[in-house]
RODO-2510 file (C-alpha; in nm, 4 decimals, decimal comma):
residues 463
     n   res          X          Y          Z
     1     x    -2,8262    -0,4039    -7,1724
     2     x    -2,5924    -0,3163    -7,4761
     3     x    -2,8483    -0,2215    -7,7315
     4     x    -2,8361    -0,4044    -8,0649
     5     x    -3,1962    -0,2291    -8,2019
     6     x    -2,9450    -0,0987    -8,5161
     7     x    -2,7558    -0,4261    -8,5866
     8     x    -2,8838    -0,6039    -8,8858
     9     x    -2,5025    -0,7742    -8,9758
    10     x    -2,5870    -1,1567    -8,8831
    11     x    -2,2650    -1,2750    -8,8044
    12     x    -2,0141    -1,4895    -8,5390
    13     x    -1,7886    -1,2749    -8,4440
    14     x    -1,5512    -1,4822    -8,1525
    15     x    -1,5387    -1,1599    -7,8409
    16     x    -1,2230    -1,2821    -7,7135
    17     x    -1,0252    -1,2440    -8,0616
    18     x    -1,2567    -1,0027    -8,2942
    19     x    -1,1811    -1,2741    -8,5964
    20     x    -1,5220    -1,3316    -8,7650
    21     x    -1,6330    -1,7224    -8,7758
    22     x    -1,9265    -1,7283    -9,0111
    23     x    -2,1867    -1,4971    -9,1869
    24     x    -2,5461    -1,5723    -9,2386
    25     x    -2,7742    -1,3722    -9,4660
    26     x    -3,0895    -1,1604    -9,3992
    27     x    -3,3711    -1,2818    -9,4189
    28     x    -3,5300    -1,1742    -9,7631
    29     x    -3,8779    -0,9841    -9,8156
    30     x    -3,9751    -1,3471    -9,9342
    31     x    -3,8684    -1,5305    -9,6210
    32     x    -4,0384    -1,2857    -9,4287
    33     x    -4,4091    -1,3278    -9,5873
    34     x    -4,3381    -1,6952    -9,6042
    35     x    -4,2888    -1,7230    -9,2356
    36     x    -4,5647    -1,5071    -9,1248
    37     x    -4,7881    -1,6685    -9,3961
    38     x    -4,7088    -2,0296    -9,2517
    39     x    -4,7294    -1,9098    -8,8816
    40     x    -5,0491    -1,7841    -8,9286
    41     x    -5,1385    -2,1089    -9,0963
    42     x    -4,9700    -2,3211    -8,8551
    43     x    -5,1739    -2,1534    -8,5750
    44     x    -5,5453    -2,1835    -8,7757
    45     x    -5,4705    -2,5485    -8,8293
    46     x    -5,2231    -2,7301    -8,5868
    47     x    -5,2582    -2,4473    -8,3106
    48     x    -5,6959    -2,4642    -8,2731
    49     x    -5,7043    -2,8466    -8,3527
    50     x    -5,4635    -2,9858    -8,1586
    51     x    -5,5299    -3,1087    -7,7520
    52     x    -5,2924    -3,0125    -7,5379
    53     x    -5,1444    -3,3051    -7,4259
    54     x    -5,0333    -3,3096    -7,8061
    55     x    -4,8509    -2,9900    -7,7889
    56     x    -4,6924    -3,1112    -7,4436
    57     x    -4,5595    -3,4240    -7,5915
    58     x    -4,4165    -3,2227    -7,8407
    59     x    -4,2414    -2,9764    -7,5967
    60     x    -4,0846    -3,2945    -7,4485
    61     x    -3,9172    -3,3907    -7,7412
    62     x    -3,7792    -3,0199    -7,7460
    63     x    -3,6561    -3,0844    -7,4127
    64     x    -3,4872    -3,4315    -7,4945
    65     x    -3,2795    -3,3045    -7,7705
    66     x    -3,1789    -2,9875    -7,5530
    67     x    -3,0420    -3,3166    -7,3365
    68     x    -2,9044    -3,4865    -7,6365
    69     x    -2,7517    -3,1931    -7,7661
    70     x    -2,6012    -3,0234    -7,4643
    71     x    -2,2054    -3,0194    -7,5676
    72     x    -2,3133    -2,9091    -7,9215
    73     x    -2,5262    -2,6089    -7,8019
    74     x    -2,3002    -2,4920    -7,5272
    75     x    -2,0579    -2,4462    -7,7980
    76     x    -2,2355    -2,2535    -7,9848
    77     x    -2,2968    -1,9594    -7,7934
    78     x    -1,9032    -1,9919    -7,6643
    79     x    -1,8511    -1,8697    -7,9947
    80     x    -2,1353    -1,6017    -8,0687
    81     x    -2,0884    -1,4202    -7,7207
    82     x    -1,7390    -1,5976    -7,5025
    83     x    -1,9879    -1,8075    -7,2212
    84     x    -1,7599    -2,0375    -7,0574
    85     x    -1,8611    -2,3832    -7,1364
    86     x    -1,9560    -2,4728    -6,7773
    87     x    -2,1854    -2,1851    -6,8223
    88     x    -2,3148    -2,2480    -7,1037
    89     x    -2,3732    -2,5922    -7,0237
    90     x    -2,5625    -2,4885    -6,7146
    91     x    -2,8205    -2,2664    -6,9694
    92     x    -2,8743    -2,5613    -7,1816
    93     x    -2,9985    -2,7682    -6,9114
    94     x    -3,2080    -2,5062    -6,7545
    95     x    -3,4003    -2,4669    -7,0812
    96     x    -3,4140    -2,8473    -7,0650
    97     x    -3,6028    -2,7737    -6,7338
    98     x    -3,8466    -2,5225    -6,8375
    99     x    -3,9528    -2,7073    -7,1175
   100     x    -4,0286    -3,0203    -6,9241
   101     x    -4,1976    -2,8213    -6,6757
   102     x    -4,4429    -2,6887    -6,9968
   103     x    -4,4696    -3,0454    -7,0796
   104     x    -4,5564    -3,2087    -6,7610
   105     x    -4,8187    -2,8921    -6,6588
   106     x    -4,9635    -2,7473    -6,9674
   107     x    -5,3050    -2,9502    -6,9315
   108     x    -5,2924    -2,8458    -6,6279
   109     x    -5,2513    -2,5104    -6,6956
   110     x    -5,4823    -2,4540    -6,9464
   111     x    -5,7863    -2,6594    -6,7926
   112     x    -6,1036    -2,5036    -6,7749
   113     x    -6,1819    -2,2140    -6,5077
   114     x    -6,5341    -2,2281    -6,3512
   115     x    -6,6677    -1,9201    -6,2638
   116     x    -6,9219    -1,9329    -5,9948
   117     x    -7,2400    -1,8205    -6,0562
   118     x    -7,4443    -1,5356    -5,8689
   119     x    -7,7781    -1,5804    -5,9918
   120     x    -7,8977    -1,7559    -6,3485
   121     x    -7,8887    -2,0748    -6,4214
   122     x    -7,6699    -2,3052    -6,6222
   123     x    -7,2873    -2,2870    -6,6446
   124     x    -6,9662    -2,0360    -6,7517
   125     x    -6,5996    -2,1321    -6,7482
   126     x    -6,3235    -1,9614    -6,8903
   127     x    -6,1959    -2,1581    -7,1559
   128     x    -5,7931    -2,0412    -7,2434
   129     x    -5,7445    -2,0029    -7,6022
   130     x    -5,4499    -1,9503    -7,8802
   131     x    -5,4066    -1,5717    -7,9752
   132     x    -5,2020    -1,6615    -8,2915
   133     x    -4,8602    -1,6090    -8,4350
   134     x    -4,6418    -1,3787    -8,1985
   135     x    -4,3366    -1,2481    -8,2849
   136     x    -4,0769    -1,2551    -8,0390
   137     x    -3,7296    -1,0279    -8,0350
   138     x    -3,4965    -1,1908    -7,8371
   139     x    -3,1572    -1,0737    -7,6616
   140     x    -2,7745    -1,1803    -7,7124
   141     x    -2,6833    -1,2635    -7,3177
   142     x    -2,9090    -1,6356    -7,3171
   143     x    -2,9587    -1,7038    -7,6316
   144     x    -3,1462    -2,0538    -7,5398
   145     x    -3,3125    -1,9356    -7,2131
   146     x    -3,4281    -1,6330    -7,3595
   147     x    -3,6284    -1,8710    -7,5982
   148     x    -3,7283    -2,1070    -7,3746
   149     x    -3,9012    -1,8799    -7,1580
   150     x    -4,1129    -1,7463    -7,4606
   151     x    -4,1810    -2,0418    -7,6217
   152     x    -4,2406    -2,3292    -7,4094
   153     x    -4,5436    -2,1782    -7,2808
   154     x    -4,6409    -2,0179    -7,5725
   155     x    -4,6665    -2,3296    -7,7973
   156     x    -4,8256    -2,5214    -7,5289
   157     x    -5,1247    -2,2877    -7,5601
   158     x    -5,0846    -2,3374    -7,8967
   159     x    -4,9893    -2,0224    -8,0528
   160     x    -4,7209    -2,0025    -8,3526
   161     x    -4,3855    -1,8255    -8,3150
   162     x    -4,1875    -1,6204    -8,5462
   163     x    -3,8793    -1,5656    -8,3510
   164     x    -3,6052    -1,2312    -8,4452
   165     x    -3,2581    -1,3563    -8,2494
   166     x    -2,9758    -1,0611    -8,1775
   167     x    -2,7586    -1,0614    -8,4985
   168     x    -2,4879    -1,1914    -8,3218
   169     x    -2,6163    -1,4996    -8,1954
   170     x    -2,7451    -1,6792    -8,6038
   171     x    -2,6048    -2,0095    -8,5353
   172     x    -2,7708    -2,0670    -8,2019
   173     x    -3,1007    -1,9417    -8,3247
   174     x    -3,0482    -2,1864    -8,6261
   175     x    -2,9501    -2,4845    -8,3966
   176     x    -3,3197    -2,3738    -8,2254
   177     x    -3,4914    -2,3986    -8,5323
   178     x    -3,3435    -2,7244    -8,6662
   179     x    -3,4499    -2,8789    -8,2895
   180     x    -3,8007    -2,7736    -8,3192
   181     x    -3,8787    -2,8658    -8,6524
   182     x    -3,7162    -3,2582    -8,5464
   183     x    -3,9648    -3,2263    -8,2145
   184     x    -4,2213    -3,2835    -8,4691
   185     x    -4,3729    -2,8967    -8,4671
   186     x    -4,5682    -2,8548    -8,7795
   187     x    -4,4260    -2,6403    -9,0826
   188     x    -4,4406    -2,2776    -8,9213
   189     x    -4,5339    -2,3470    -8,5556
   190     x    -4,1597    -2,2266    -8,4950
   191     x    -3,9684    -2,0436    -8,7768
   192     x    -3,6627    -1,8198    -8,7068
   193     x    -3,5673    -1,5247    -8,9135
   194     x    -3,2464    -1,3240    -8,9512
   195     x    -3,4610    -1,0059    -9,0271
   196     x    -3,3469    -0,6178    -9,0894
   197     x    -3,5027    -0,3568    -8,7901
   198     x    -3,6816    -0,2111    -9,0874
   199     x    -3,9075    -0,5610    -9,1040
   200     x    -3,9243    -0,5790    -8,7803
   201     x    -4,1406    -0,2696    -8,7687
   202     x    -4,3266    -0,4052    -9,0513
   203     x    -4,3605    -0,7731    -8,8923
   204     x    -4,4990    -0,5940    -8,5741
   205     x    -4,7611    -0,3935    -8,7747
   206     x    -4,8641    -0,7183    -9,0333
   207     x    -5,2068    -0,8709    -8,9114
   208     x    -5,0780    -1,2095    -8,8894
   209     x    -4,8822    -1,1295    -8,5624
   210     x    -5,1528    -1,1176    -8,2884
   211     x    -4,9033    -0,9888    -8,0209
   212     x    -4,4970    -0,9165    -7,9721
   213     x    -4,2522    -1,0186    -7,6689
   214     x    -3,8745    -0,8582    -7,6436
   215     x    -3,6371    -0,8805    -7,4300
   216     x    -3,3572    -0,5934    -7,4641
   217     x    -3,3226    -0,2305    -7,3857
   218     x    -3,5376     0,0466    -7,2604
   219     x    -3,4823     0,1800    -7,6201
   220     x    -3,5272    -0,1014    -7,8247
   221     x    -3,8738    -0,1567    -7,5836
   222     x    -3,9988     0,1875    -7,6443
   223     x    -3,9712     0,1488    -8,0276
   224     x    -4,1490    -0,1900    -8,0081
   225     x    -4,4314    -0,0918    -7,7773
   226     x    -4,4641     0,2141    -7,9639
   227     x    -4,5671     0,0497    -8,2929
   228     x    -4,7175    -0,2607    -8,1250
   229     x    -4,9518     0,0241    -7,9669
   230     x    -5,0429     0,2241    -8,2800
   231     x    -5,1337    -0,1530    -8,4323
   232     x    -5,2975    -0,2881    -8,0958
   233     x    -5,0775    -0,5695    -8,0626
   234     x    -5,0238    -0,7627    -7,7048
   235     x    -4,6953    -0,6900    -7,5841
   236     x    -4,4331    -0,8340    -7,3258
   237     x    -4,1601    -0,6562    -7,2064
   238     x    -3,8601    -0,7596    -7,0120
   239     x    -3,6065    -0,4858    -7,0437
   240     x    -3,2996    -0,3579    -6,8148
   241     x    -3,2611    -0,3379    -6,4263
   242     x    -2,9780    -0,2319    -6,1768
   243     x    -3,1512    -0,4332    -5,9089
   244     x    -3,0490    -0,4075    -5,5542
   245     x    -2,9131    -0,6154    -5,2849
   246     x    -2,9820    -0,4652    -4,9565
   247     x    -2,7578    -0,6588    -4,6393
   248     x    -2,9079    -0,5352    -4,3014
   249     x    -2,7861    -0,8491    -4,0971
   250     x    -2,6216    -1,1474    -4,1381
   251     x    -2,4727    -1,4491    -3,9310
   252     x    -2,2547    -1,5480    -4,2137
   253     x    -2,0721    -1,2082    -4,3549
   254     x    -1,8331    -1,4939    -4,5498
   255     x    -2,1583    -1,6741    -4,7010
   256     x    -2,3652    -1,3404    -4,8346
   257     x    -1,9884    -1,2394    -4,9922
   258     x    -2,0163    -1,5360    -5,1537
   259     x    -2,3155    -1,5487    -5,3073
   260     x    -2,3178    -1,1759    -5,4159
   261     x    -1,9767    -1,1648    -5,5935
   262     x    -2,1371    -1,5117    -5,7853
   263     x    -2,4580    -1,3214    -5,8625
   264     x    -2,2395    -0,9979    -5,9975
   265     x    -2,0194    -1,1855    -6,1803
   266     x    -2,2632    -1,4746    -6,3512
   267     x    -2,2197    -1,4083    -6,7629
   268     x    -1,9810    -1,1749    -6,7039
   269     x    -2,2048    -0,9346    -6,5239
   270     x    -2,4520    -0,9926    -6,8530
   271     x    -2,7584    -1,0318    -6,6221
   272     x    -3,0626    -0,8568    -6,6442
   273     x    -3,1533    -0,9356    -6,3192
   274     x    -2,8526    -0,9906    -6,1232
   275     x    -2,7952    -0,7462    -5,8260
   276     x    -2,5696    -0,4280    -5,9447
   277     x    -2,6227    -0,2433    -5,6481
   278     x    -2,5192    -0,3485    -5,3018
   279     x    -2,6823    -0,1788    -4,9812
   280     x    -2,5277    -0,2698    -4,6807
   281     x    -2,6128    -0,1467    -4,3089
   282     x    -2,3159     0,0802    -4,2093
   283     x    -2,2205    -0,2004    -3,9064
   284     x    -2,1646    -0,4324    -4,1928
   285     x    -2,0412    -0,1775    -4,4621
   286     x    -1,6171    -0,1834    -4,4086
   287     x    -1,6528    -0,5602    -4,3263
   288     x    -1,8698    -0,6414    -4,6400
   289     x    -1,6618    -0,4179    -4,8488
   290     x    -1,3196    -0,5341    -4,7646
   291     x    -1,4158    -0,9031    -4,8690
   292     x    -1,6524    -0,8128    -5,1634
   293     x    -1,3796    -0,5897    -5,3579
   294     x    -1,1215    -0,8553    -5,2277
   295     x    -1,3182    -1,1434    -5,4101
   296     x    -1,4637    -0,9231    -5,7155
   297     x    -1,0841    -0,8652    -5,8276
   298     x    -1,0024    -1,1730    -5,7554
   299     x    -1,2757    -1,2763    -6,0451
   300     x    -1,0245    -1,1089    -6,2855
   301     x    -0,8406    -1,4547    -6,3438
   302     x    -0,9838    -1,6413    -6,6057
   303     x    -1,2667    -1,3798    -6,6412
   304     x    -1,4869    -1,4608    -6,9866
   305     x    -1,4567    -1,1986    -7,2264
   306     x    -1,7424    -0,9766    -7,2386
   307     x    -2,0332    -1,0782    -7,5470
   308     x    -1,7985    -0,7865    -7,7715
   309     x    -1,5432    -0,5336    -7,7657
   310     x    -1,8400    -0,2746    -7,7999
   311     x    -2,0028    -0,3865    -7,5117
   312     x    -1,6742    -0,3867    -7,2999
   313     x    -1,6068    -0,0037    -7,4703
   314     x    -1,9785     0,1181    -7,3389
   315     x    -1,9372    -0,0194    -7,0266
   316     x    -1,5891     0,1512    -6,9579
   317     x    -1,7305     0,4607    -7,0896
   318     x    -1,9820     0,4782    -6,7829
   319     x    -1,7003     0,4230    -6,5823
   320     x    -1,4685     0,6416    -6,6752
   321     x    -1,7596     0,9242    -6,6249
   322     x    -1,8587     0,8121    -6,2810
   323     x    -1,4814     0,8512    -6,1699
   324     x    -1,4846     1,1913    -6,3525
   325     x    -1,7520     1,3094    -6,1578
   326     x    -1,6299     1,1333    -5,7897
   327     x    -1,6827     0,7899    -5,8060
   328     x    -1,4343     0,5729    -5,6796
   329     x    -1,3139     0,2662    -5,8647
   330     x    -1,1702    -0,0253    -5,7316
   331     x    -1,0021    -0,2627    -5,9640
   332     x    -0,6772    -0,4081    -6,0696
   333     x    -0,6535    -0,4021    -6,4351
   334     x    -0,7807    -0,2741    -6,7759
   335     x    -1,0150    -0,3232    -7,0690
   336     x    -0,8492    -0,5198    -7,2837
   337     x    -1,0480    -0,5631    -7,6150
   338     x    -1,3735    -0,7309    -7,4728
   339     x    -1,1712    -0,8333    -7,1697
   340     x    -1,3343    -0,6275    -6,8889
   341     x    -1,1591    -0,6756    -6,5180
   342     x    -1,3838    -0,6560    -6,2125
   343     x    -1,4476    -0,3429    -6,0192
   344     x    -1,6416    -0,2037    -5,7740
   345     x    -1,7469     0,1898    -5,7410
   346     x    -1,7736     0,3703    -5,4338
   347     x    -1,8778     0,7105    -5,3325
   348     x    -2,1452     0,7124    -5,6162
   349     x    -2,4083     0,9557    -5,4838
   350     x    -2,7077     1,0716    -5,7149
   351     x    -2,6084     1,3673    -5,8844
   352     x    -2,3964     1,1336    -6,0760
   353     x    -2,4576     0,9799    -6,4142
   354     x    -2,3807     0,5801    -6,3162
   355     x    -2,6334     0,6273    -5,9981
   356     x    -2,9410     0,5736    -6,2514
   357     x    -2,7681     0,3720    -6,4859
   358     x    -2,7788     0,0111    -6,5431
   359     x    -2,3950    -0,1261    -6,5371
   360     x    -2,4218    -0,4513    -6,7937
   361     x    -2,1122    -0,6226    -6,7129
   362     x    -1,8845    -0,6997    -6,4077
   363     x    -1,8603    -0,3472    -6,2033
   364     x    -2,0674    -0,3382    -5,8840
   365     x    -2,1623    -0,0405    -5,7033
   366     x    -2,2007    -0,0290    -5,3163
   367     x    -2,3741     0,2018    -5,0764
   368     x    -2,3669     0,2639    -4,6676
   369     x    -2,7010     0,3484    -4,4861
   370     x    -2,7433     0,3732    -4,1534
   371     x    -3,1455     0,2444    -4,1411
   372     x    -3,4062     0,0020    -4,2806
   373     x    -3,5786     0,3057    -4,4037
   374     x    -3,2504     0,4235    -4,5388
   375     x    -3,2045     0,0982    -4,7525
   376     x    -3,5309     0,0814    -4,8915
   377     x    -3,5413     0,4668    -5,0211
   378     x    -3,2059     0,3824    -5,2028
   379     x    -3,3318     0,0657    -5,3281
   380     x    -3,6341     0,2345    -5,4897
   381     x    -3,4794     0,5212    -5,6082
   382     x    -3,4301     0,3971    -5,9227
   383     x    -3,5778     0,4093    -6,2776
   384     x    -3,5706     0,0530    -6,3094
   385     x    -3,7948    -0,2607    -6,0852
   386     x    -3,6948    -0,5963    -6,2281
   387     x    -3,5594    -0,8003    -5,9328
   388     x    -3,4019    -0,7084    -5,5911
   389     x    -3,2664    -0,9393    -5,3289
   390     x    -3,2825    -0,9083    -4,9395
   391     x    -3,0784    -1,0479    -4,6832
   392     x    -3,1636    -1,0397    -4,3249
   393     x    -3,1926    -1,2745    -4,0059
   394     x    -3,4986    -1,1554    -3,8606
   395     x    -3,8280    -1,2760    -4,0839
   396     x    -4,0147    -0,9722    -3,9347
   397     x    -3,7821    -0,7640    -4,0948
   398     x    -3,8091    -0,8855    -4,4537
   399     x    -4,1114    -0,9626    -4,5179
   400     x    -4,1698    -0,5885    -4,4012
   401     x    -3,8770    -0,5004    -4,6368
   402     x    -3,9811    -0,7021    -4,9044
   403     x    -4,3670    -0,5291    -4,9197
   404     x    -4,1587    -0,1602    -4,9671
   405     x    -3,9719    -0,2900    -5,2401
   406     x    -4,0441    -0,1543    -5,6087
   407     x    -3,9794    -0,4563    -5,7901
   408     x    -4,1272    -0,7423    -5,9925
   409     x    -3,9116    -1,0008    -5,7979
   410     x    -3,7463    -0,9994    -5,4291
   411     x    -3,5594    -1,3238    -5,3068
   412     x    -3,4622    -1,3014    -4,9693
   413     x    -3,1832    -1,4671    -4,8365
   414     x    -3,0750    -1,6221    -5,1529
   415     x    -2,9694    -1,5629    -5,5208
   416     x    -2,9947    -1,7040    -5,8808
   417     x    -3,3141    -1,9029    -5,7183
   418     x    -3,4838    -1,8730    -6,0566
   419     x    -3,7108    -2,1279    -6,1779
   420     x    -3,9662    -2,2523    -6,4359
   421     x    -4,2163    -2,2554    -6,2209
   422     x    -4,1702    -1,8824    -6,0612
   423     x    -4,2445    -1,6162    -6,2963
   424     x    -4,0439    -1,3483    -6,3802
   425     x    -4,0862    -0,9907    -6,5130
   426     x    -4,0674    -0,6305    -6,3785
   427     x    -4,2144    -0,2680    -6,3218
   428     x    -4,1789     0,0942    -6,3974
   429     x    -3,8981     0,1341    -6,7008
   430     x    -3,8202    -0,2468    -6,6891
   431     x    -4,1048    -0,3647    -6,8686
   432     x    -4,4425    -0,5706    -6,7913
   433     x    -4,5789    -0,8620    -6,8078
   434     x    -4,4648    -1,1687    -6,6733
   435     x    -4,2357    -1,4903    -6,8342
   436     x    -4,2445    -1,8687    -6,6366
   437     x    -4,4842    -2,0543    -6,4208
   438     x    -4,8797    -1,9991    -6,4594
   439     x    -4,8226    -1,6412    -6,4832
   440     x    -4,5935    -1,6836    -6,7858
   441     x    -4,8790    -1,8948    -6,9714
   442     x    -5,1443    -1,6204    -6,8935
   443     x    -5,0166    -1,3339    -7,1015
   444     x    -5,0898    -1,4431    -7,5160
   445     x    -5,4218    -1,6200    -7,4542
   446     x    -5,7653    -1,5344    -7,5213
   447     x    -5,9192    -1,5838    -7,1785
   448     x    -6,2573    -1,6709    -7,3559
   449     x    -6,5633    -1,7218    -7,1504
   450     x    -6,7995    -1,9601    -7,2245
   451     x    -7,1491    -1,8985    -7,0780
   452     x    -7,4269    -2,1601    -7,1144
   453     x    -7,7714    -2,0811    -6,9777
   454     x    -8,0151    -2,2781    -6,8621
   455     x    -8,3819    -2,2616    -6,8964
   456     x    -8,4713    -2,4710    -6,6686
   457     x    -8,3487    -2,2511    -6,3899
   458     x    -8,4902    -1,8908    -6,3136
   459     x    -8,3127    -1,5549    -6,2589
   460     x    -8,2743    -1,6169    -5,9052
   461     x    -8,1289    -1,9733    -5,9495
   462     x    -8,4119    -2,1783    -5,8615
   463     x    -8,5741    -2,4870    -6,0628
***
């Protein structure tokens, strides 16, 4: 992922043209301690007082006006980072889904766990609990599901969030805050800032933030965890992948062509977890290849622009160097400002640069093995584990394939199956902890266990 960590100039800048749209200022030292200072209130009041079927009907509301404004928000991030509206559209309602999801499970969620009892008498439960105001750094490539996924479940539990957009996305992170404070969230519950790296650092060290989540780069999640650590702050970390997609048999060669060349080339290759690499049994390989690069250039017409010219400039420079040192590249055209055509890369082998790289925009690489043993060693040989994707016809097969697999996610047979209800996250460098579903709700809470004893009953449990 294109690393902003440096960026502090708040601005929309359109990728397609370069022309500059609107400026927003910094947050001030002042705006700063104001927002931890009410976040920390928020959460000792509103966050420890309210029920949660409170906090859920709040999350609703979020969710209505992410209905209500759907045009205005899809427009928004058209102009920060060039999503197609159709796109764009599609994020808004997703985050419409997750927060509902929050809404219509959180008492659920957080009920009361009984743990059963060995020997004593009386009672204990776990009892899930706010931590407190979090901070949360969040990435350029969905601005709005980025969010969602941090705070829906987050505010259900009924901690505060100070949330830190990318500097190039200030007017969807506004259009955030303005919807949260209508929901009816109390002053500070949700409060965005447009702060500096420098108060980051100090935000993430201040004992009103009880624990951090970013999403971004293996740098920008180093420097976080690194500070978060020295302070003993909680911390969540989603961060890059180059996650596979390993073909050992198919019925449908037309169908898995398809759906990969949708999966490569969803935000303009701006996925975290989309598949980069492509793993195909050698019986499959020319077949696969022949229709993949077909369709993958054929993506070039009406292709978004990339979220800016120096994203599109960092990706070609990994390019460029793979072909320098034997890569093959497929494409039919070139960078054009933050215009990036389609490619694909062949003949990458590992002494190369781009074989342990991530590739954050619409370049694919693929690979020929000759075994299921094959597939998986290439699949794991990686420094990154966020999600993978399998696709085979016997069930034997991948759920054997599946277990071998060093990642946080696999989906067989299928792609951009996301949901709020299945969690994501990863291993090794891309980050831990997990977003979504239960597990998503489990990370900033203070699993507090409540033990009552009874008298009445001895040691050994009996009256």
């Amino acid at each position: 992922m294109e690393d902003y960590a440096l960026i502090d100039d708040y601005a929309v800048i359109d990728p397609a043209t370069g022309e500059r749209l609107a400026t927003f200022p910094q947050a001030s030292q002042a705006d700063i301690d104001m927002a931890l200072g009410n976040a920390a209130s928020a959460c000792e009041s509103w966050g420890r007082t309210s029920s949660a079927a409170e906090r859920a009907a709040l999350i609703r509301r979020v969710a209505e006006l992410h209905g209500e404004r759907r045009e205005h928000l899809a427009a928004a991030i058209g102009r920060e980072m060039g999503k197609p509206l159709e796109e764009a559209l599609g994020e808004v309602d997703f985050c419409r889904e997750i927060y509902e999801f929050y809404a219509d499970n959180a008492v659920r969620l957080l009920g009361d766990e009984q743990v059963p009892l060995s020997q004593g008498g009386g009672t204990a439960v776990i009892r899930r609990s706010p931590l407190g105001a979090l901070l949360g750094i969040m990435p350029w490539n969905l601005p709005y599901y980025q969010v969602a996924r941090f705070a829906a479940p987050n505010l259900a539990i009924g901690n505060t969030i100070v949330l830190k957009h990318a500097p190039q996305c200030p007017e969807s992170a506004a259009a955030l805050h303005e919807i949260f404070a209508e929901a009816g969230f109390p002053v500070g519950a949700y409060v965005a800032v447009n702060a500096t790296v420098n108060q980051v650092a100090e935000m993430i060290a201040d004992p009103r933030i009880s624990g951090v989540s970013l999403t971004g780069s293996e740098r920008a999640g180093a420097a976080v965890a690194e500070i978060a650590g020295r302070n003993l702050k909680k911390v969540v970390l989603e961060l890059g992948g180059s996650d596979p997609f390993v073909l050992l048999s198919t019925e449908d060669l037309d169908a898995v062509v398809e759906a990969a060349v949708a999966a490569r080339l969803e935000n303009v290759g701006q996925v975290c977890n989309a598949p980069k690499r492509f793993i195909v049994a050698d019986d499959l390989y020319e077949a696969f290849l022949d229709r993949f690069t077909t369709s993958m250039l054929a993506g070039a017409d009406g292709i978004a622009p990339m979220s800016s010219v120096r994203a599109a400039e960092g990706l070609e420079g990994q390019v460029n160097r793979a072909v320098d040192q034997g890569a093959v590249l497929h494409t039919n055209g070139e960078r054009d400002g933050a215009f990036f055509p389609p490619g694909v890369l062949t003949g990458v082998t590992p002494d190369q640069d781009v074989f342990s790289q991530e590739l954050f925009g619409p370049v694919a690489m693929v690979f020929s093995v000759s075994s299921e043993a094959e597939a998986v060693e290439l699949a794991n040989d990686t420094p990154y584990g966020l999600g993978s994707y399998l696709y085979t016809t016997d069930p034997q097969q991948a759920e054997r394939v599946a277990n071998q697999i060093d990642a946080g996610m696999v989906f067989v047979n299928g792609v951009m199956l996301d949901a709020p209800e299945i969690p994501f996250g990863g291993v090794k460098r891309s980050g831990f902890g997990r977003e979504l579903g239960y597990f998503g709700m489990d990370e900033f809470v203070n699993k507090k266990l409540i033990r009552t004893y009874s008298p009445l009953v001895d040691d050994r449990g009996r009256s």
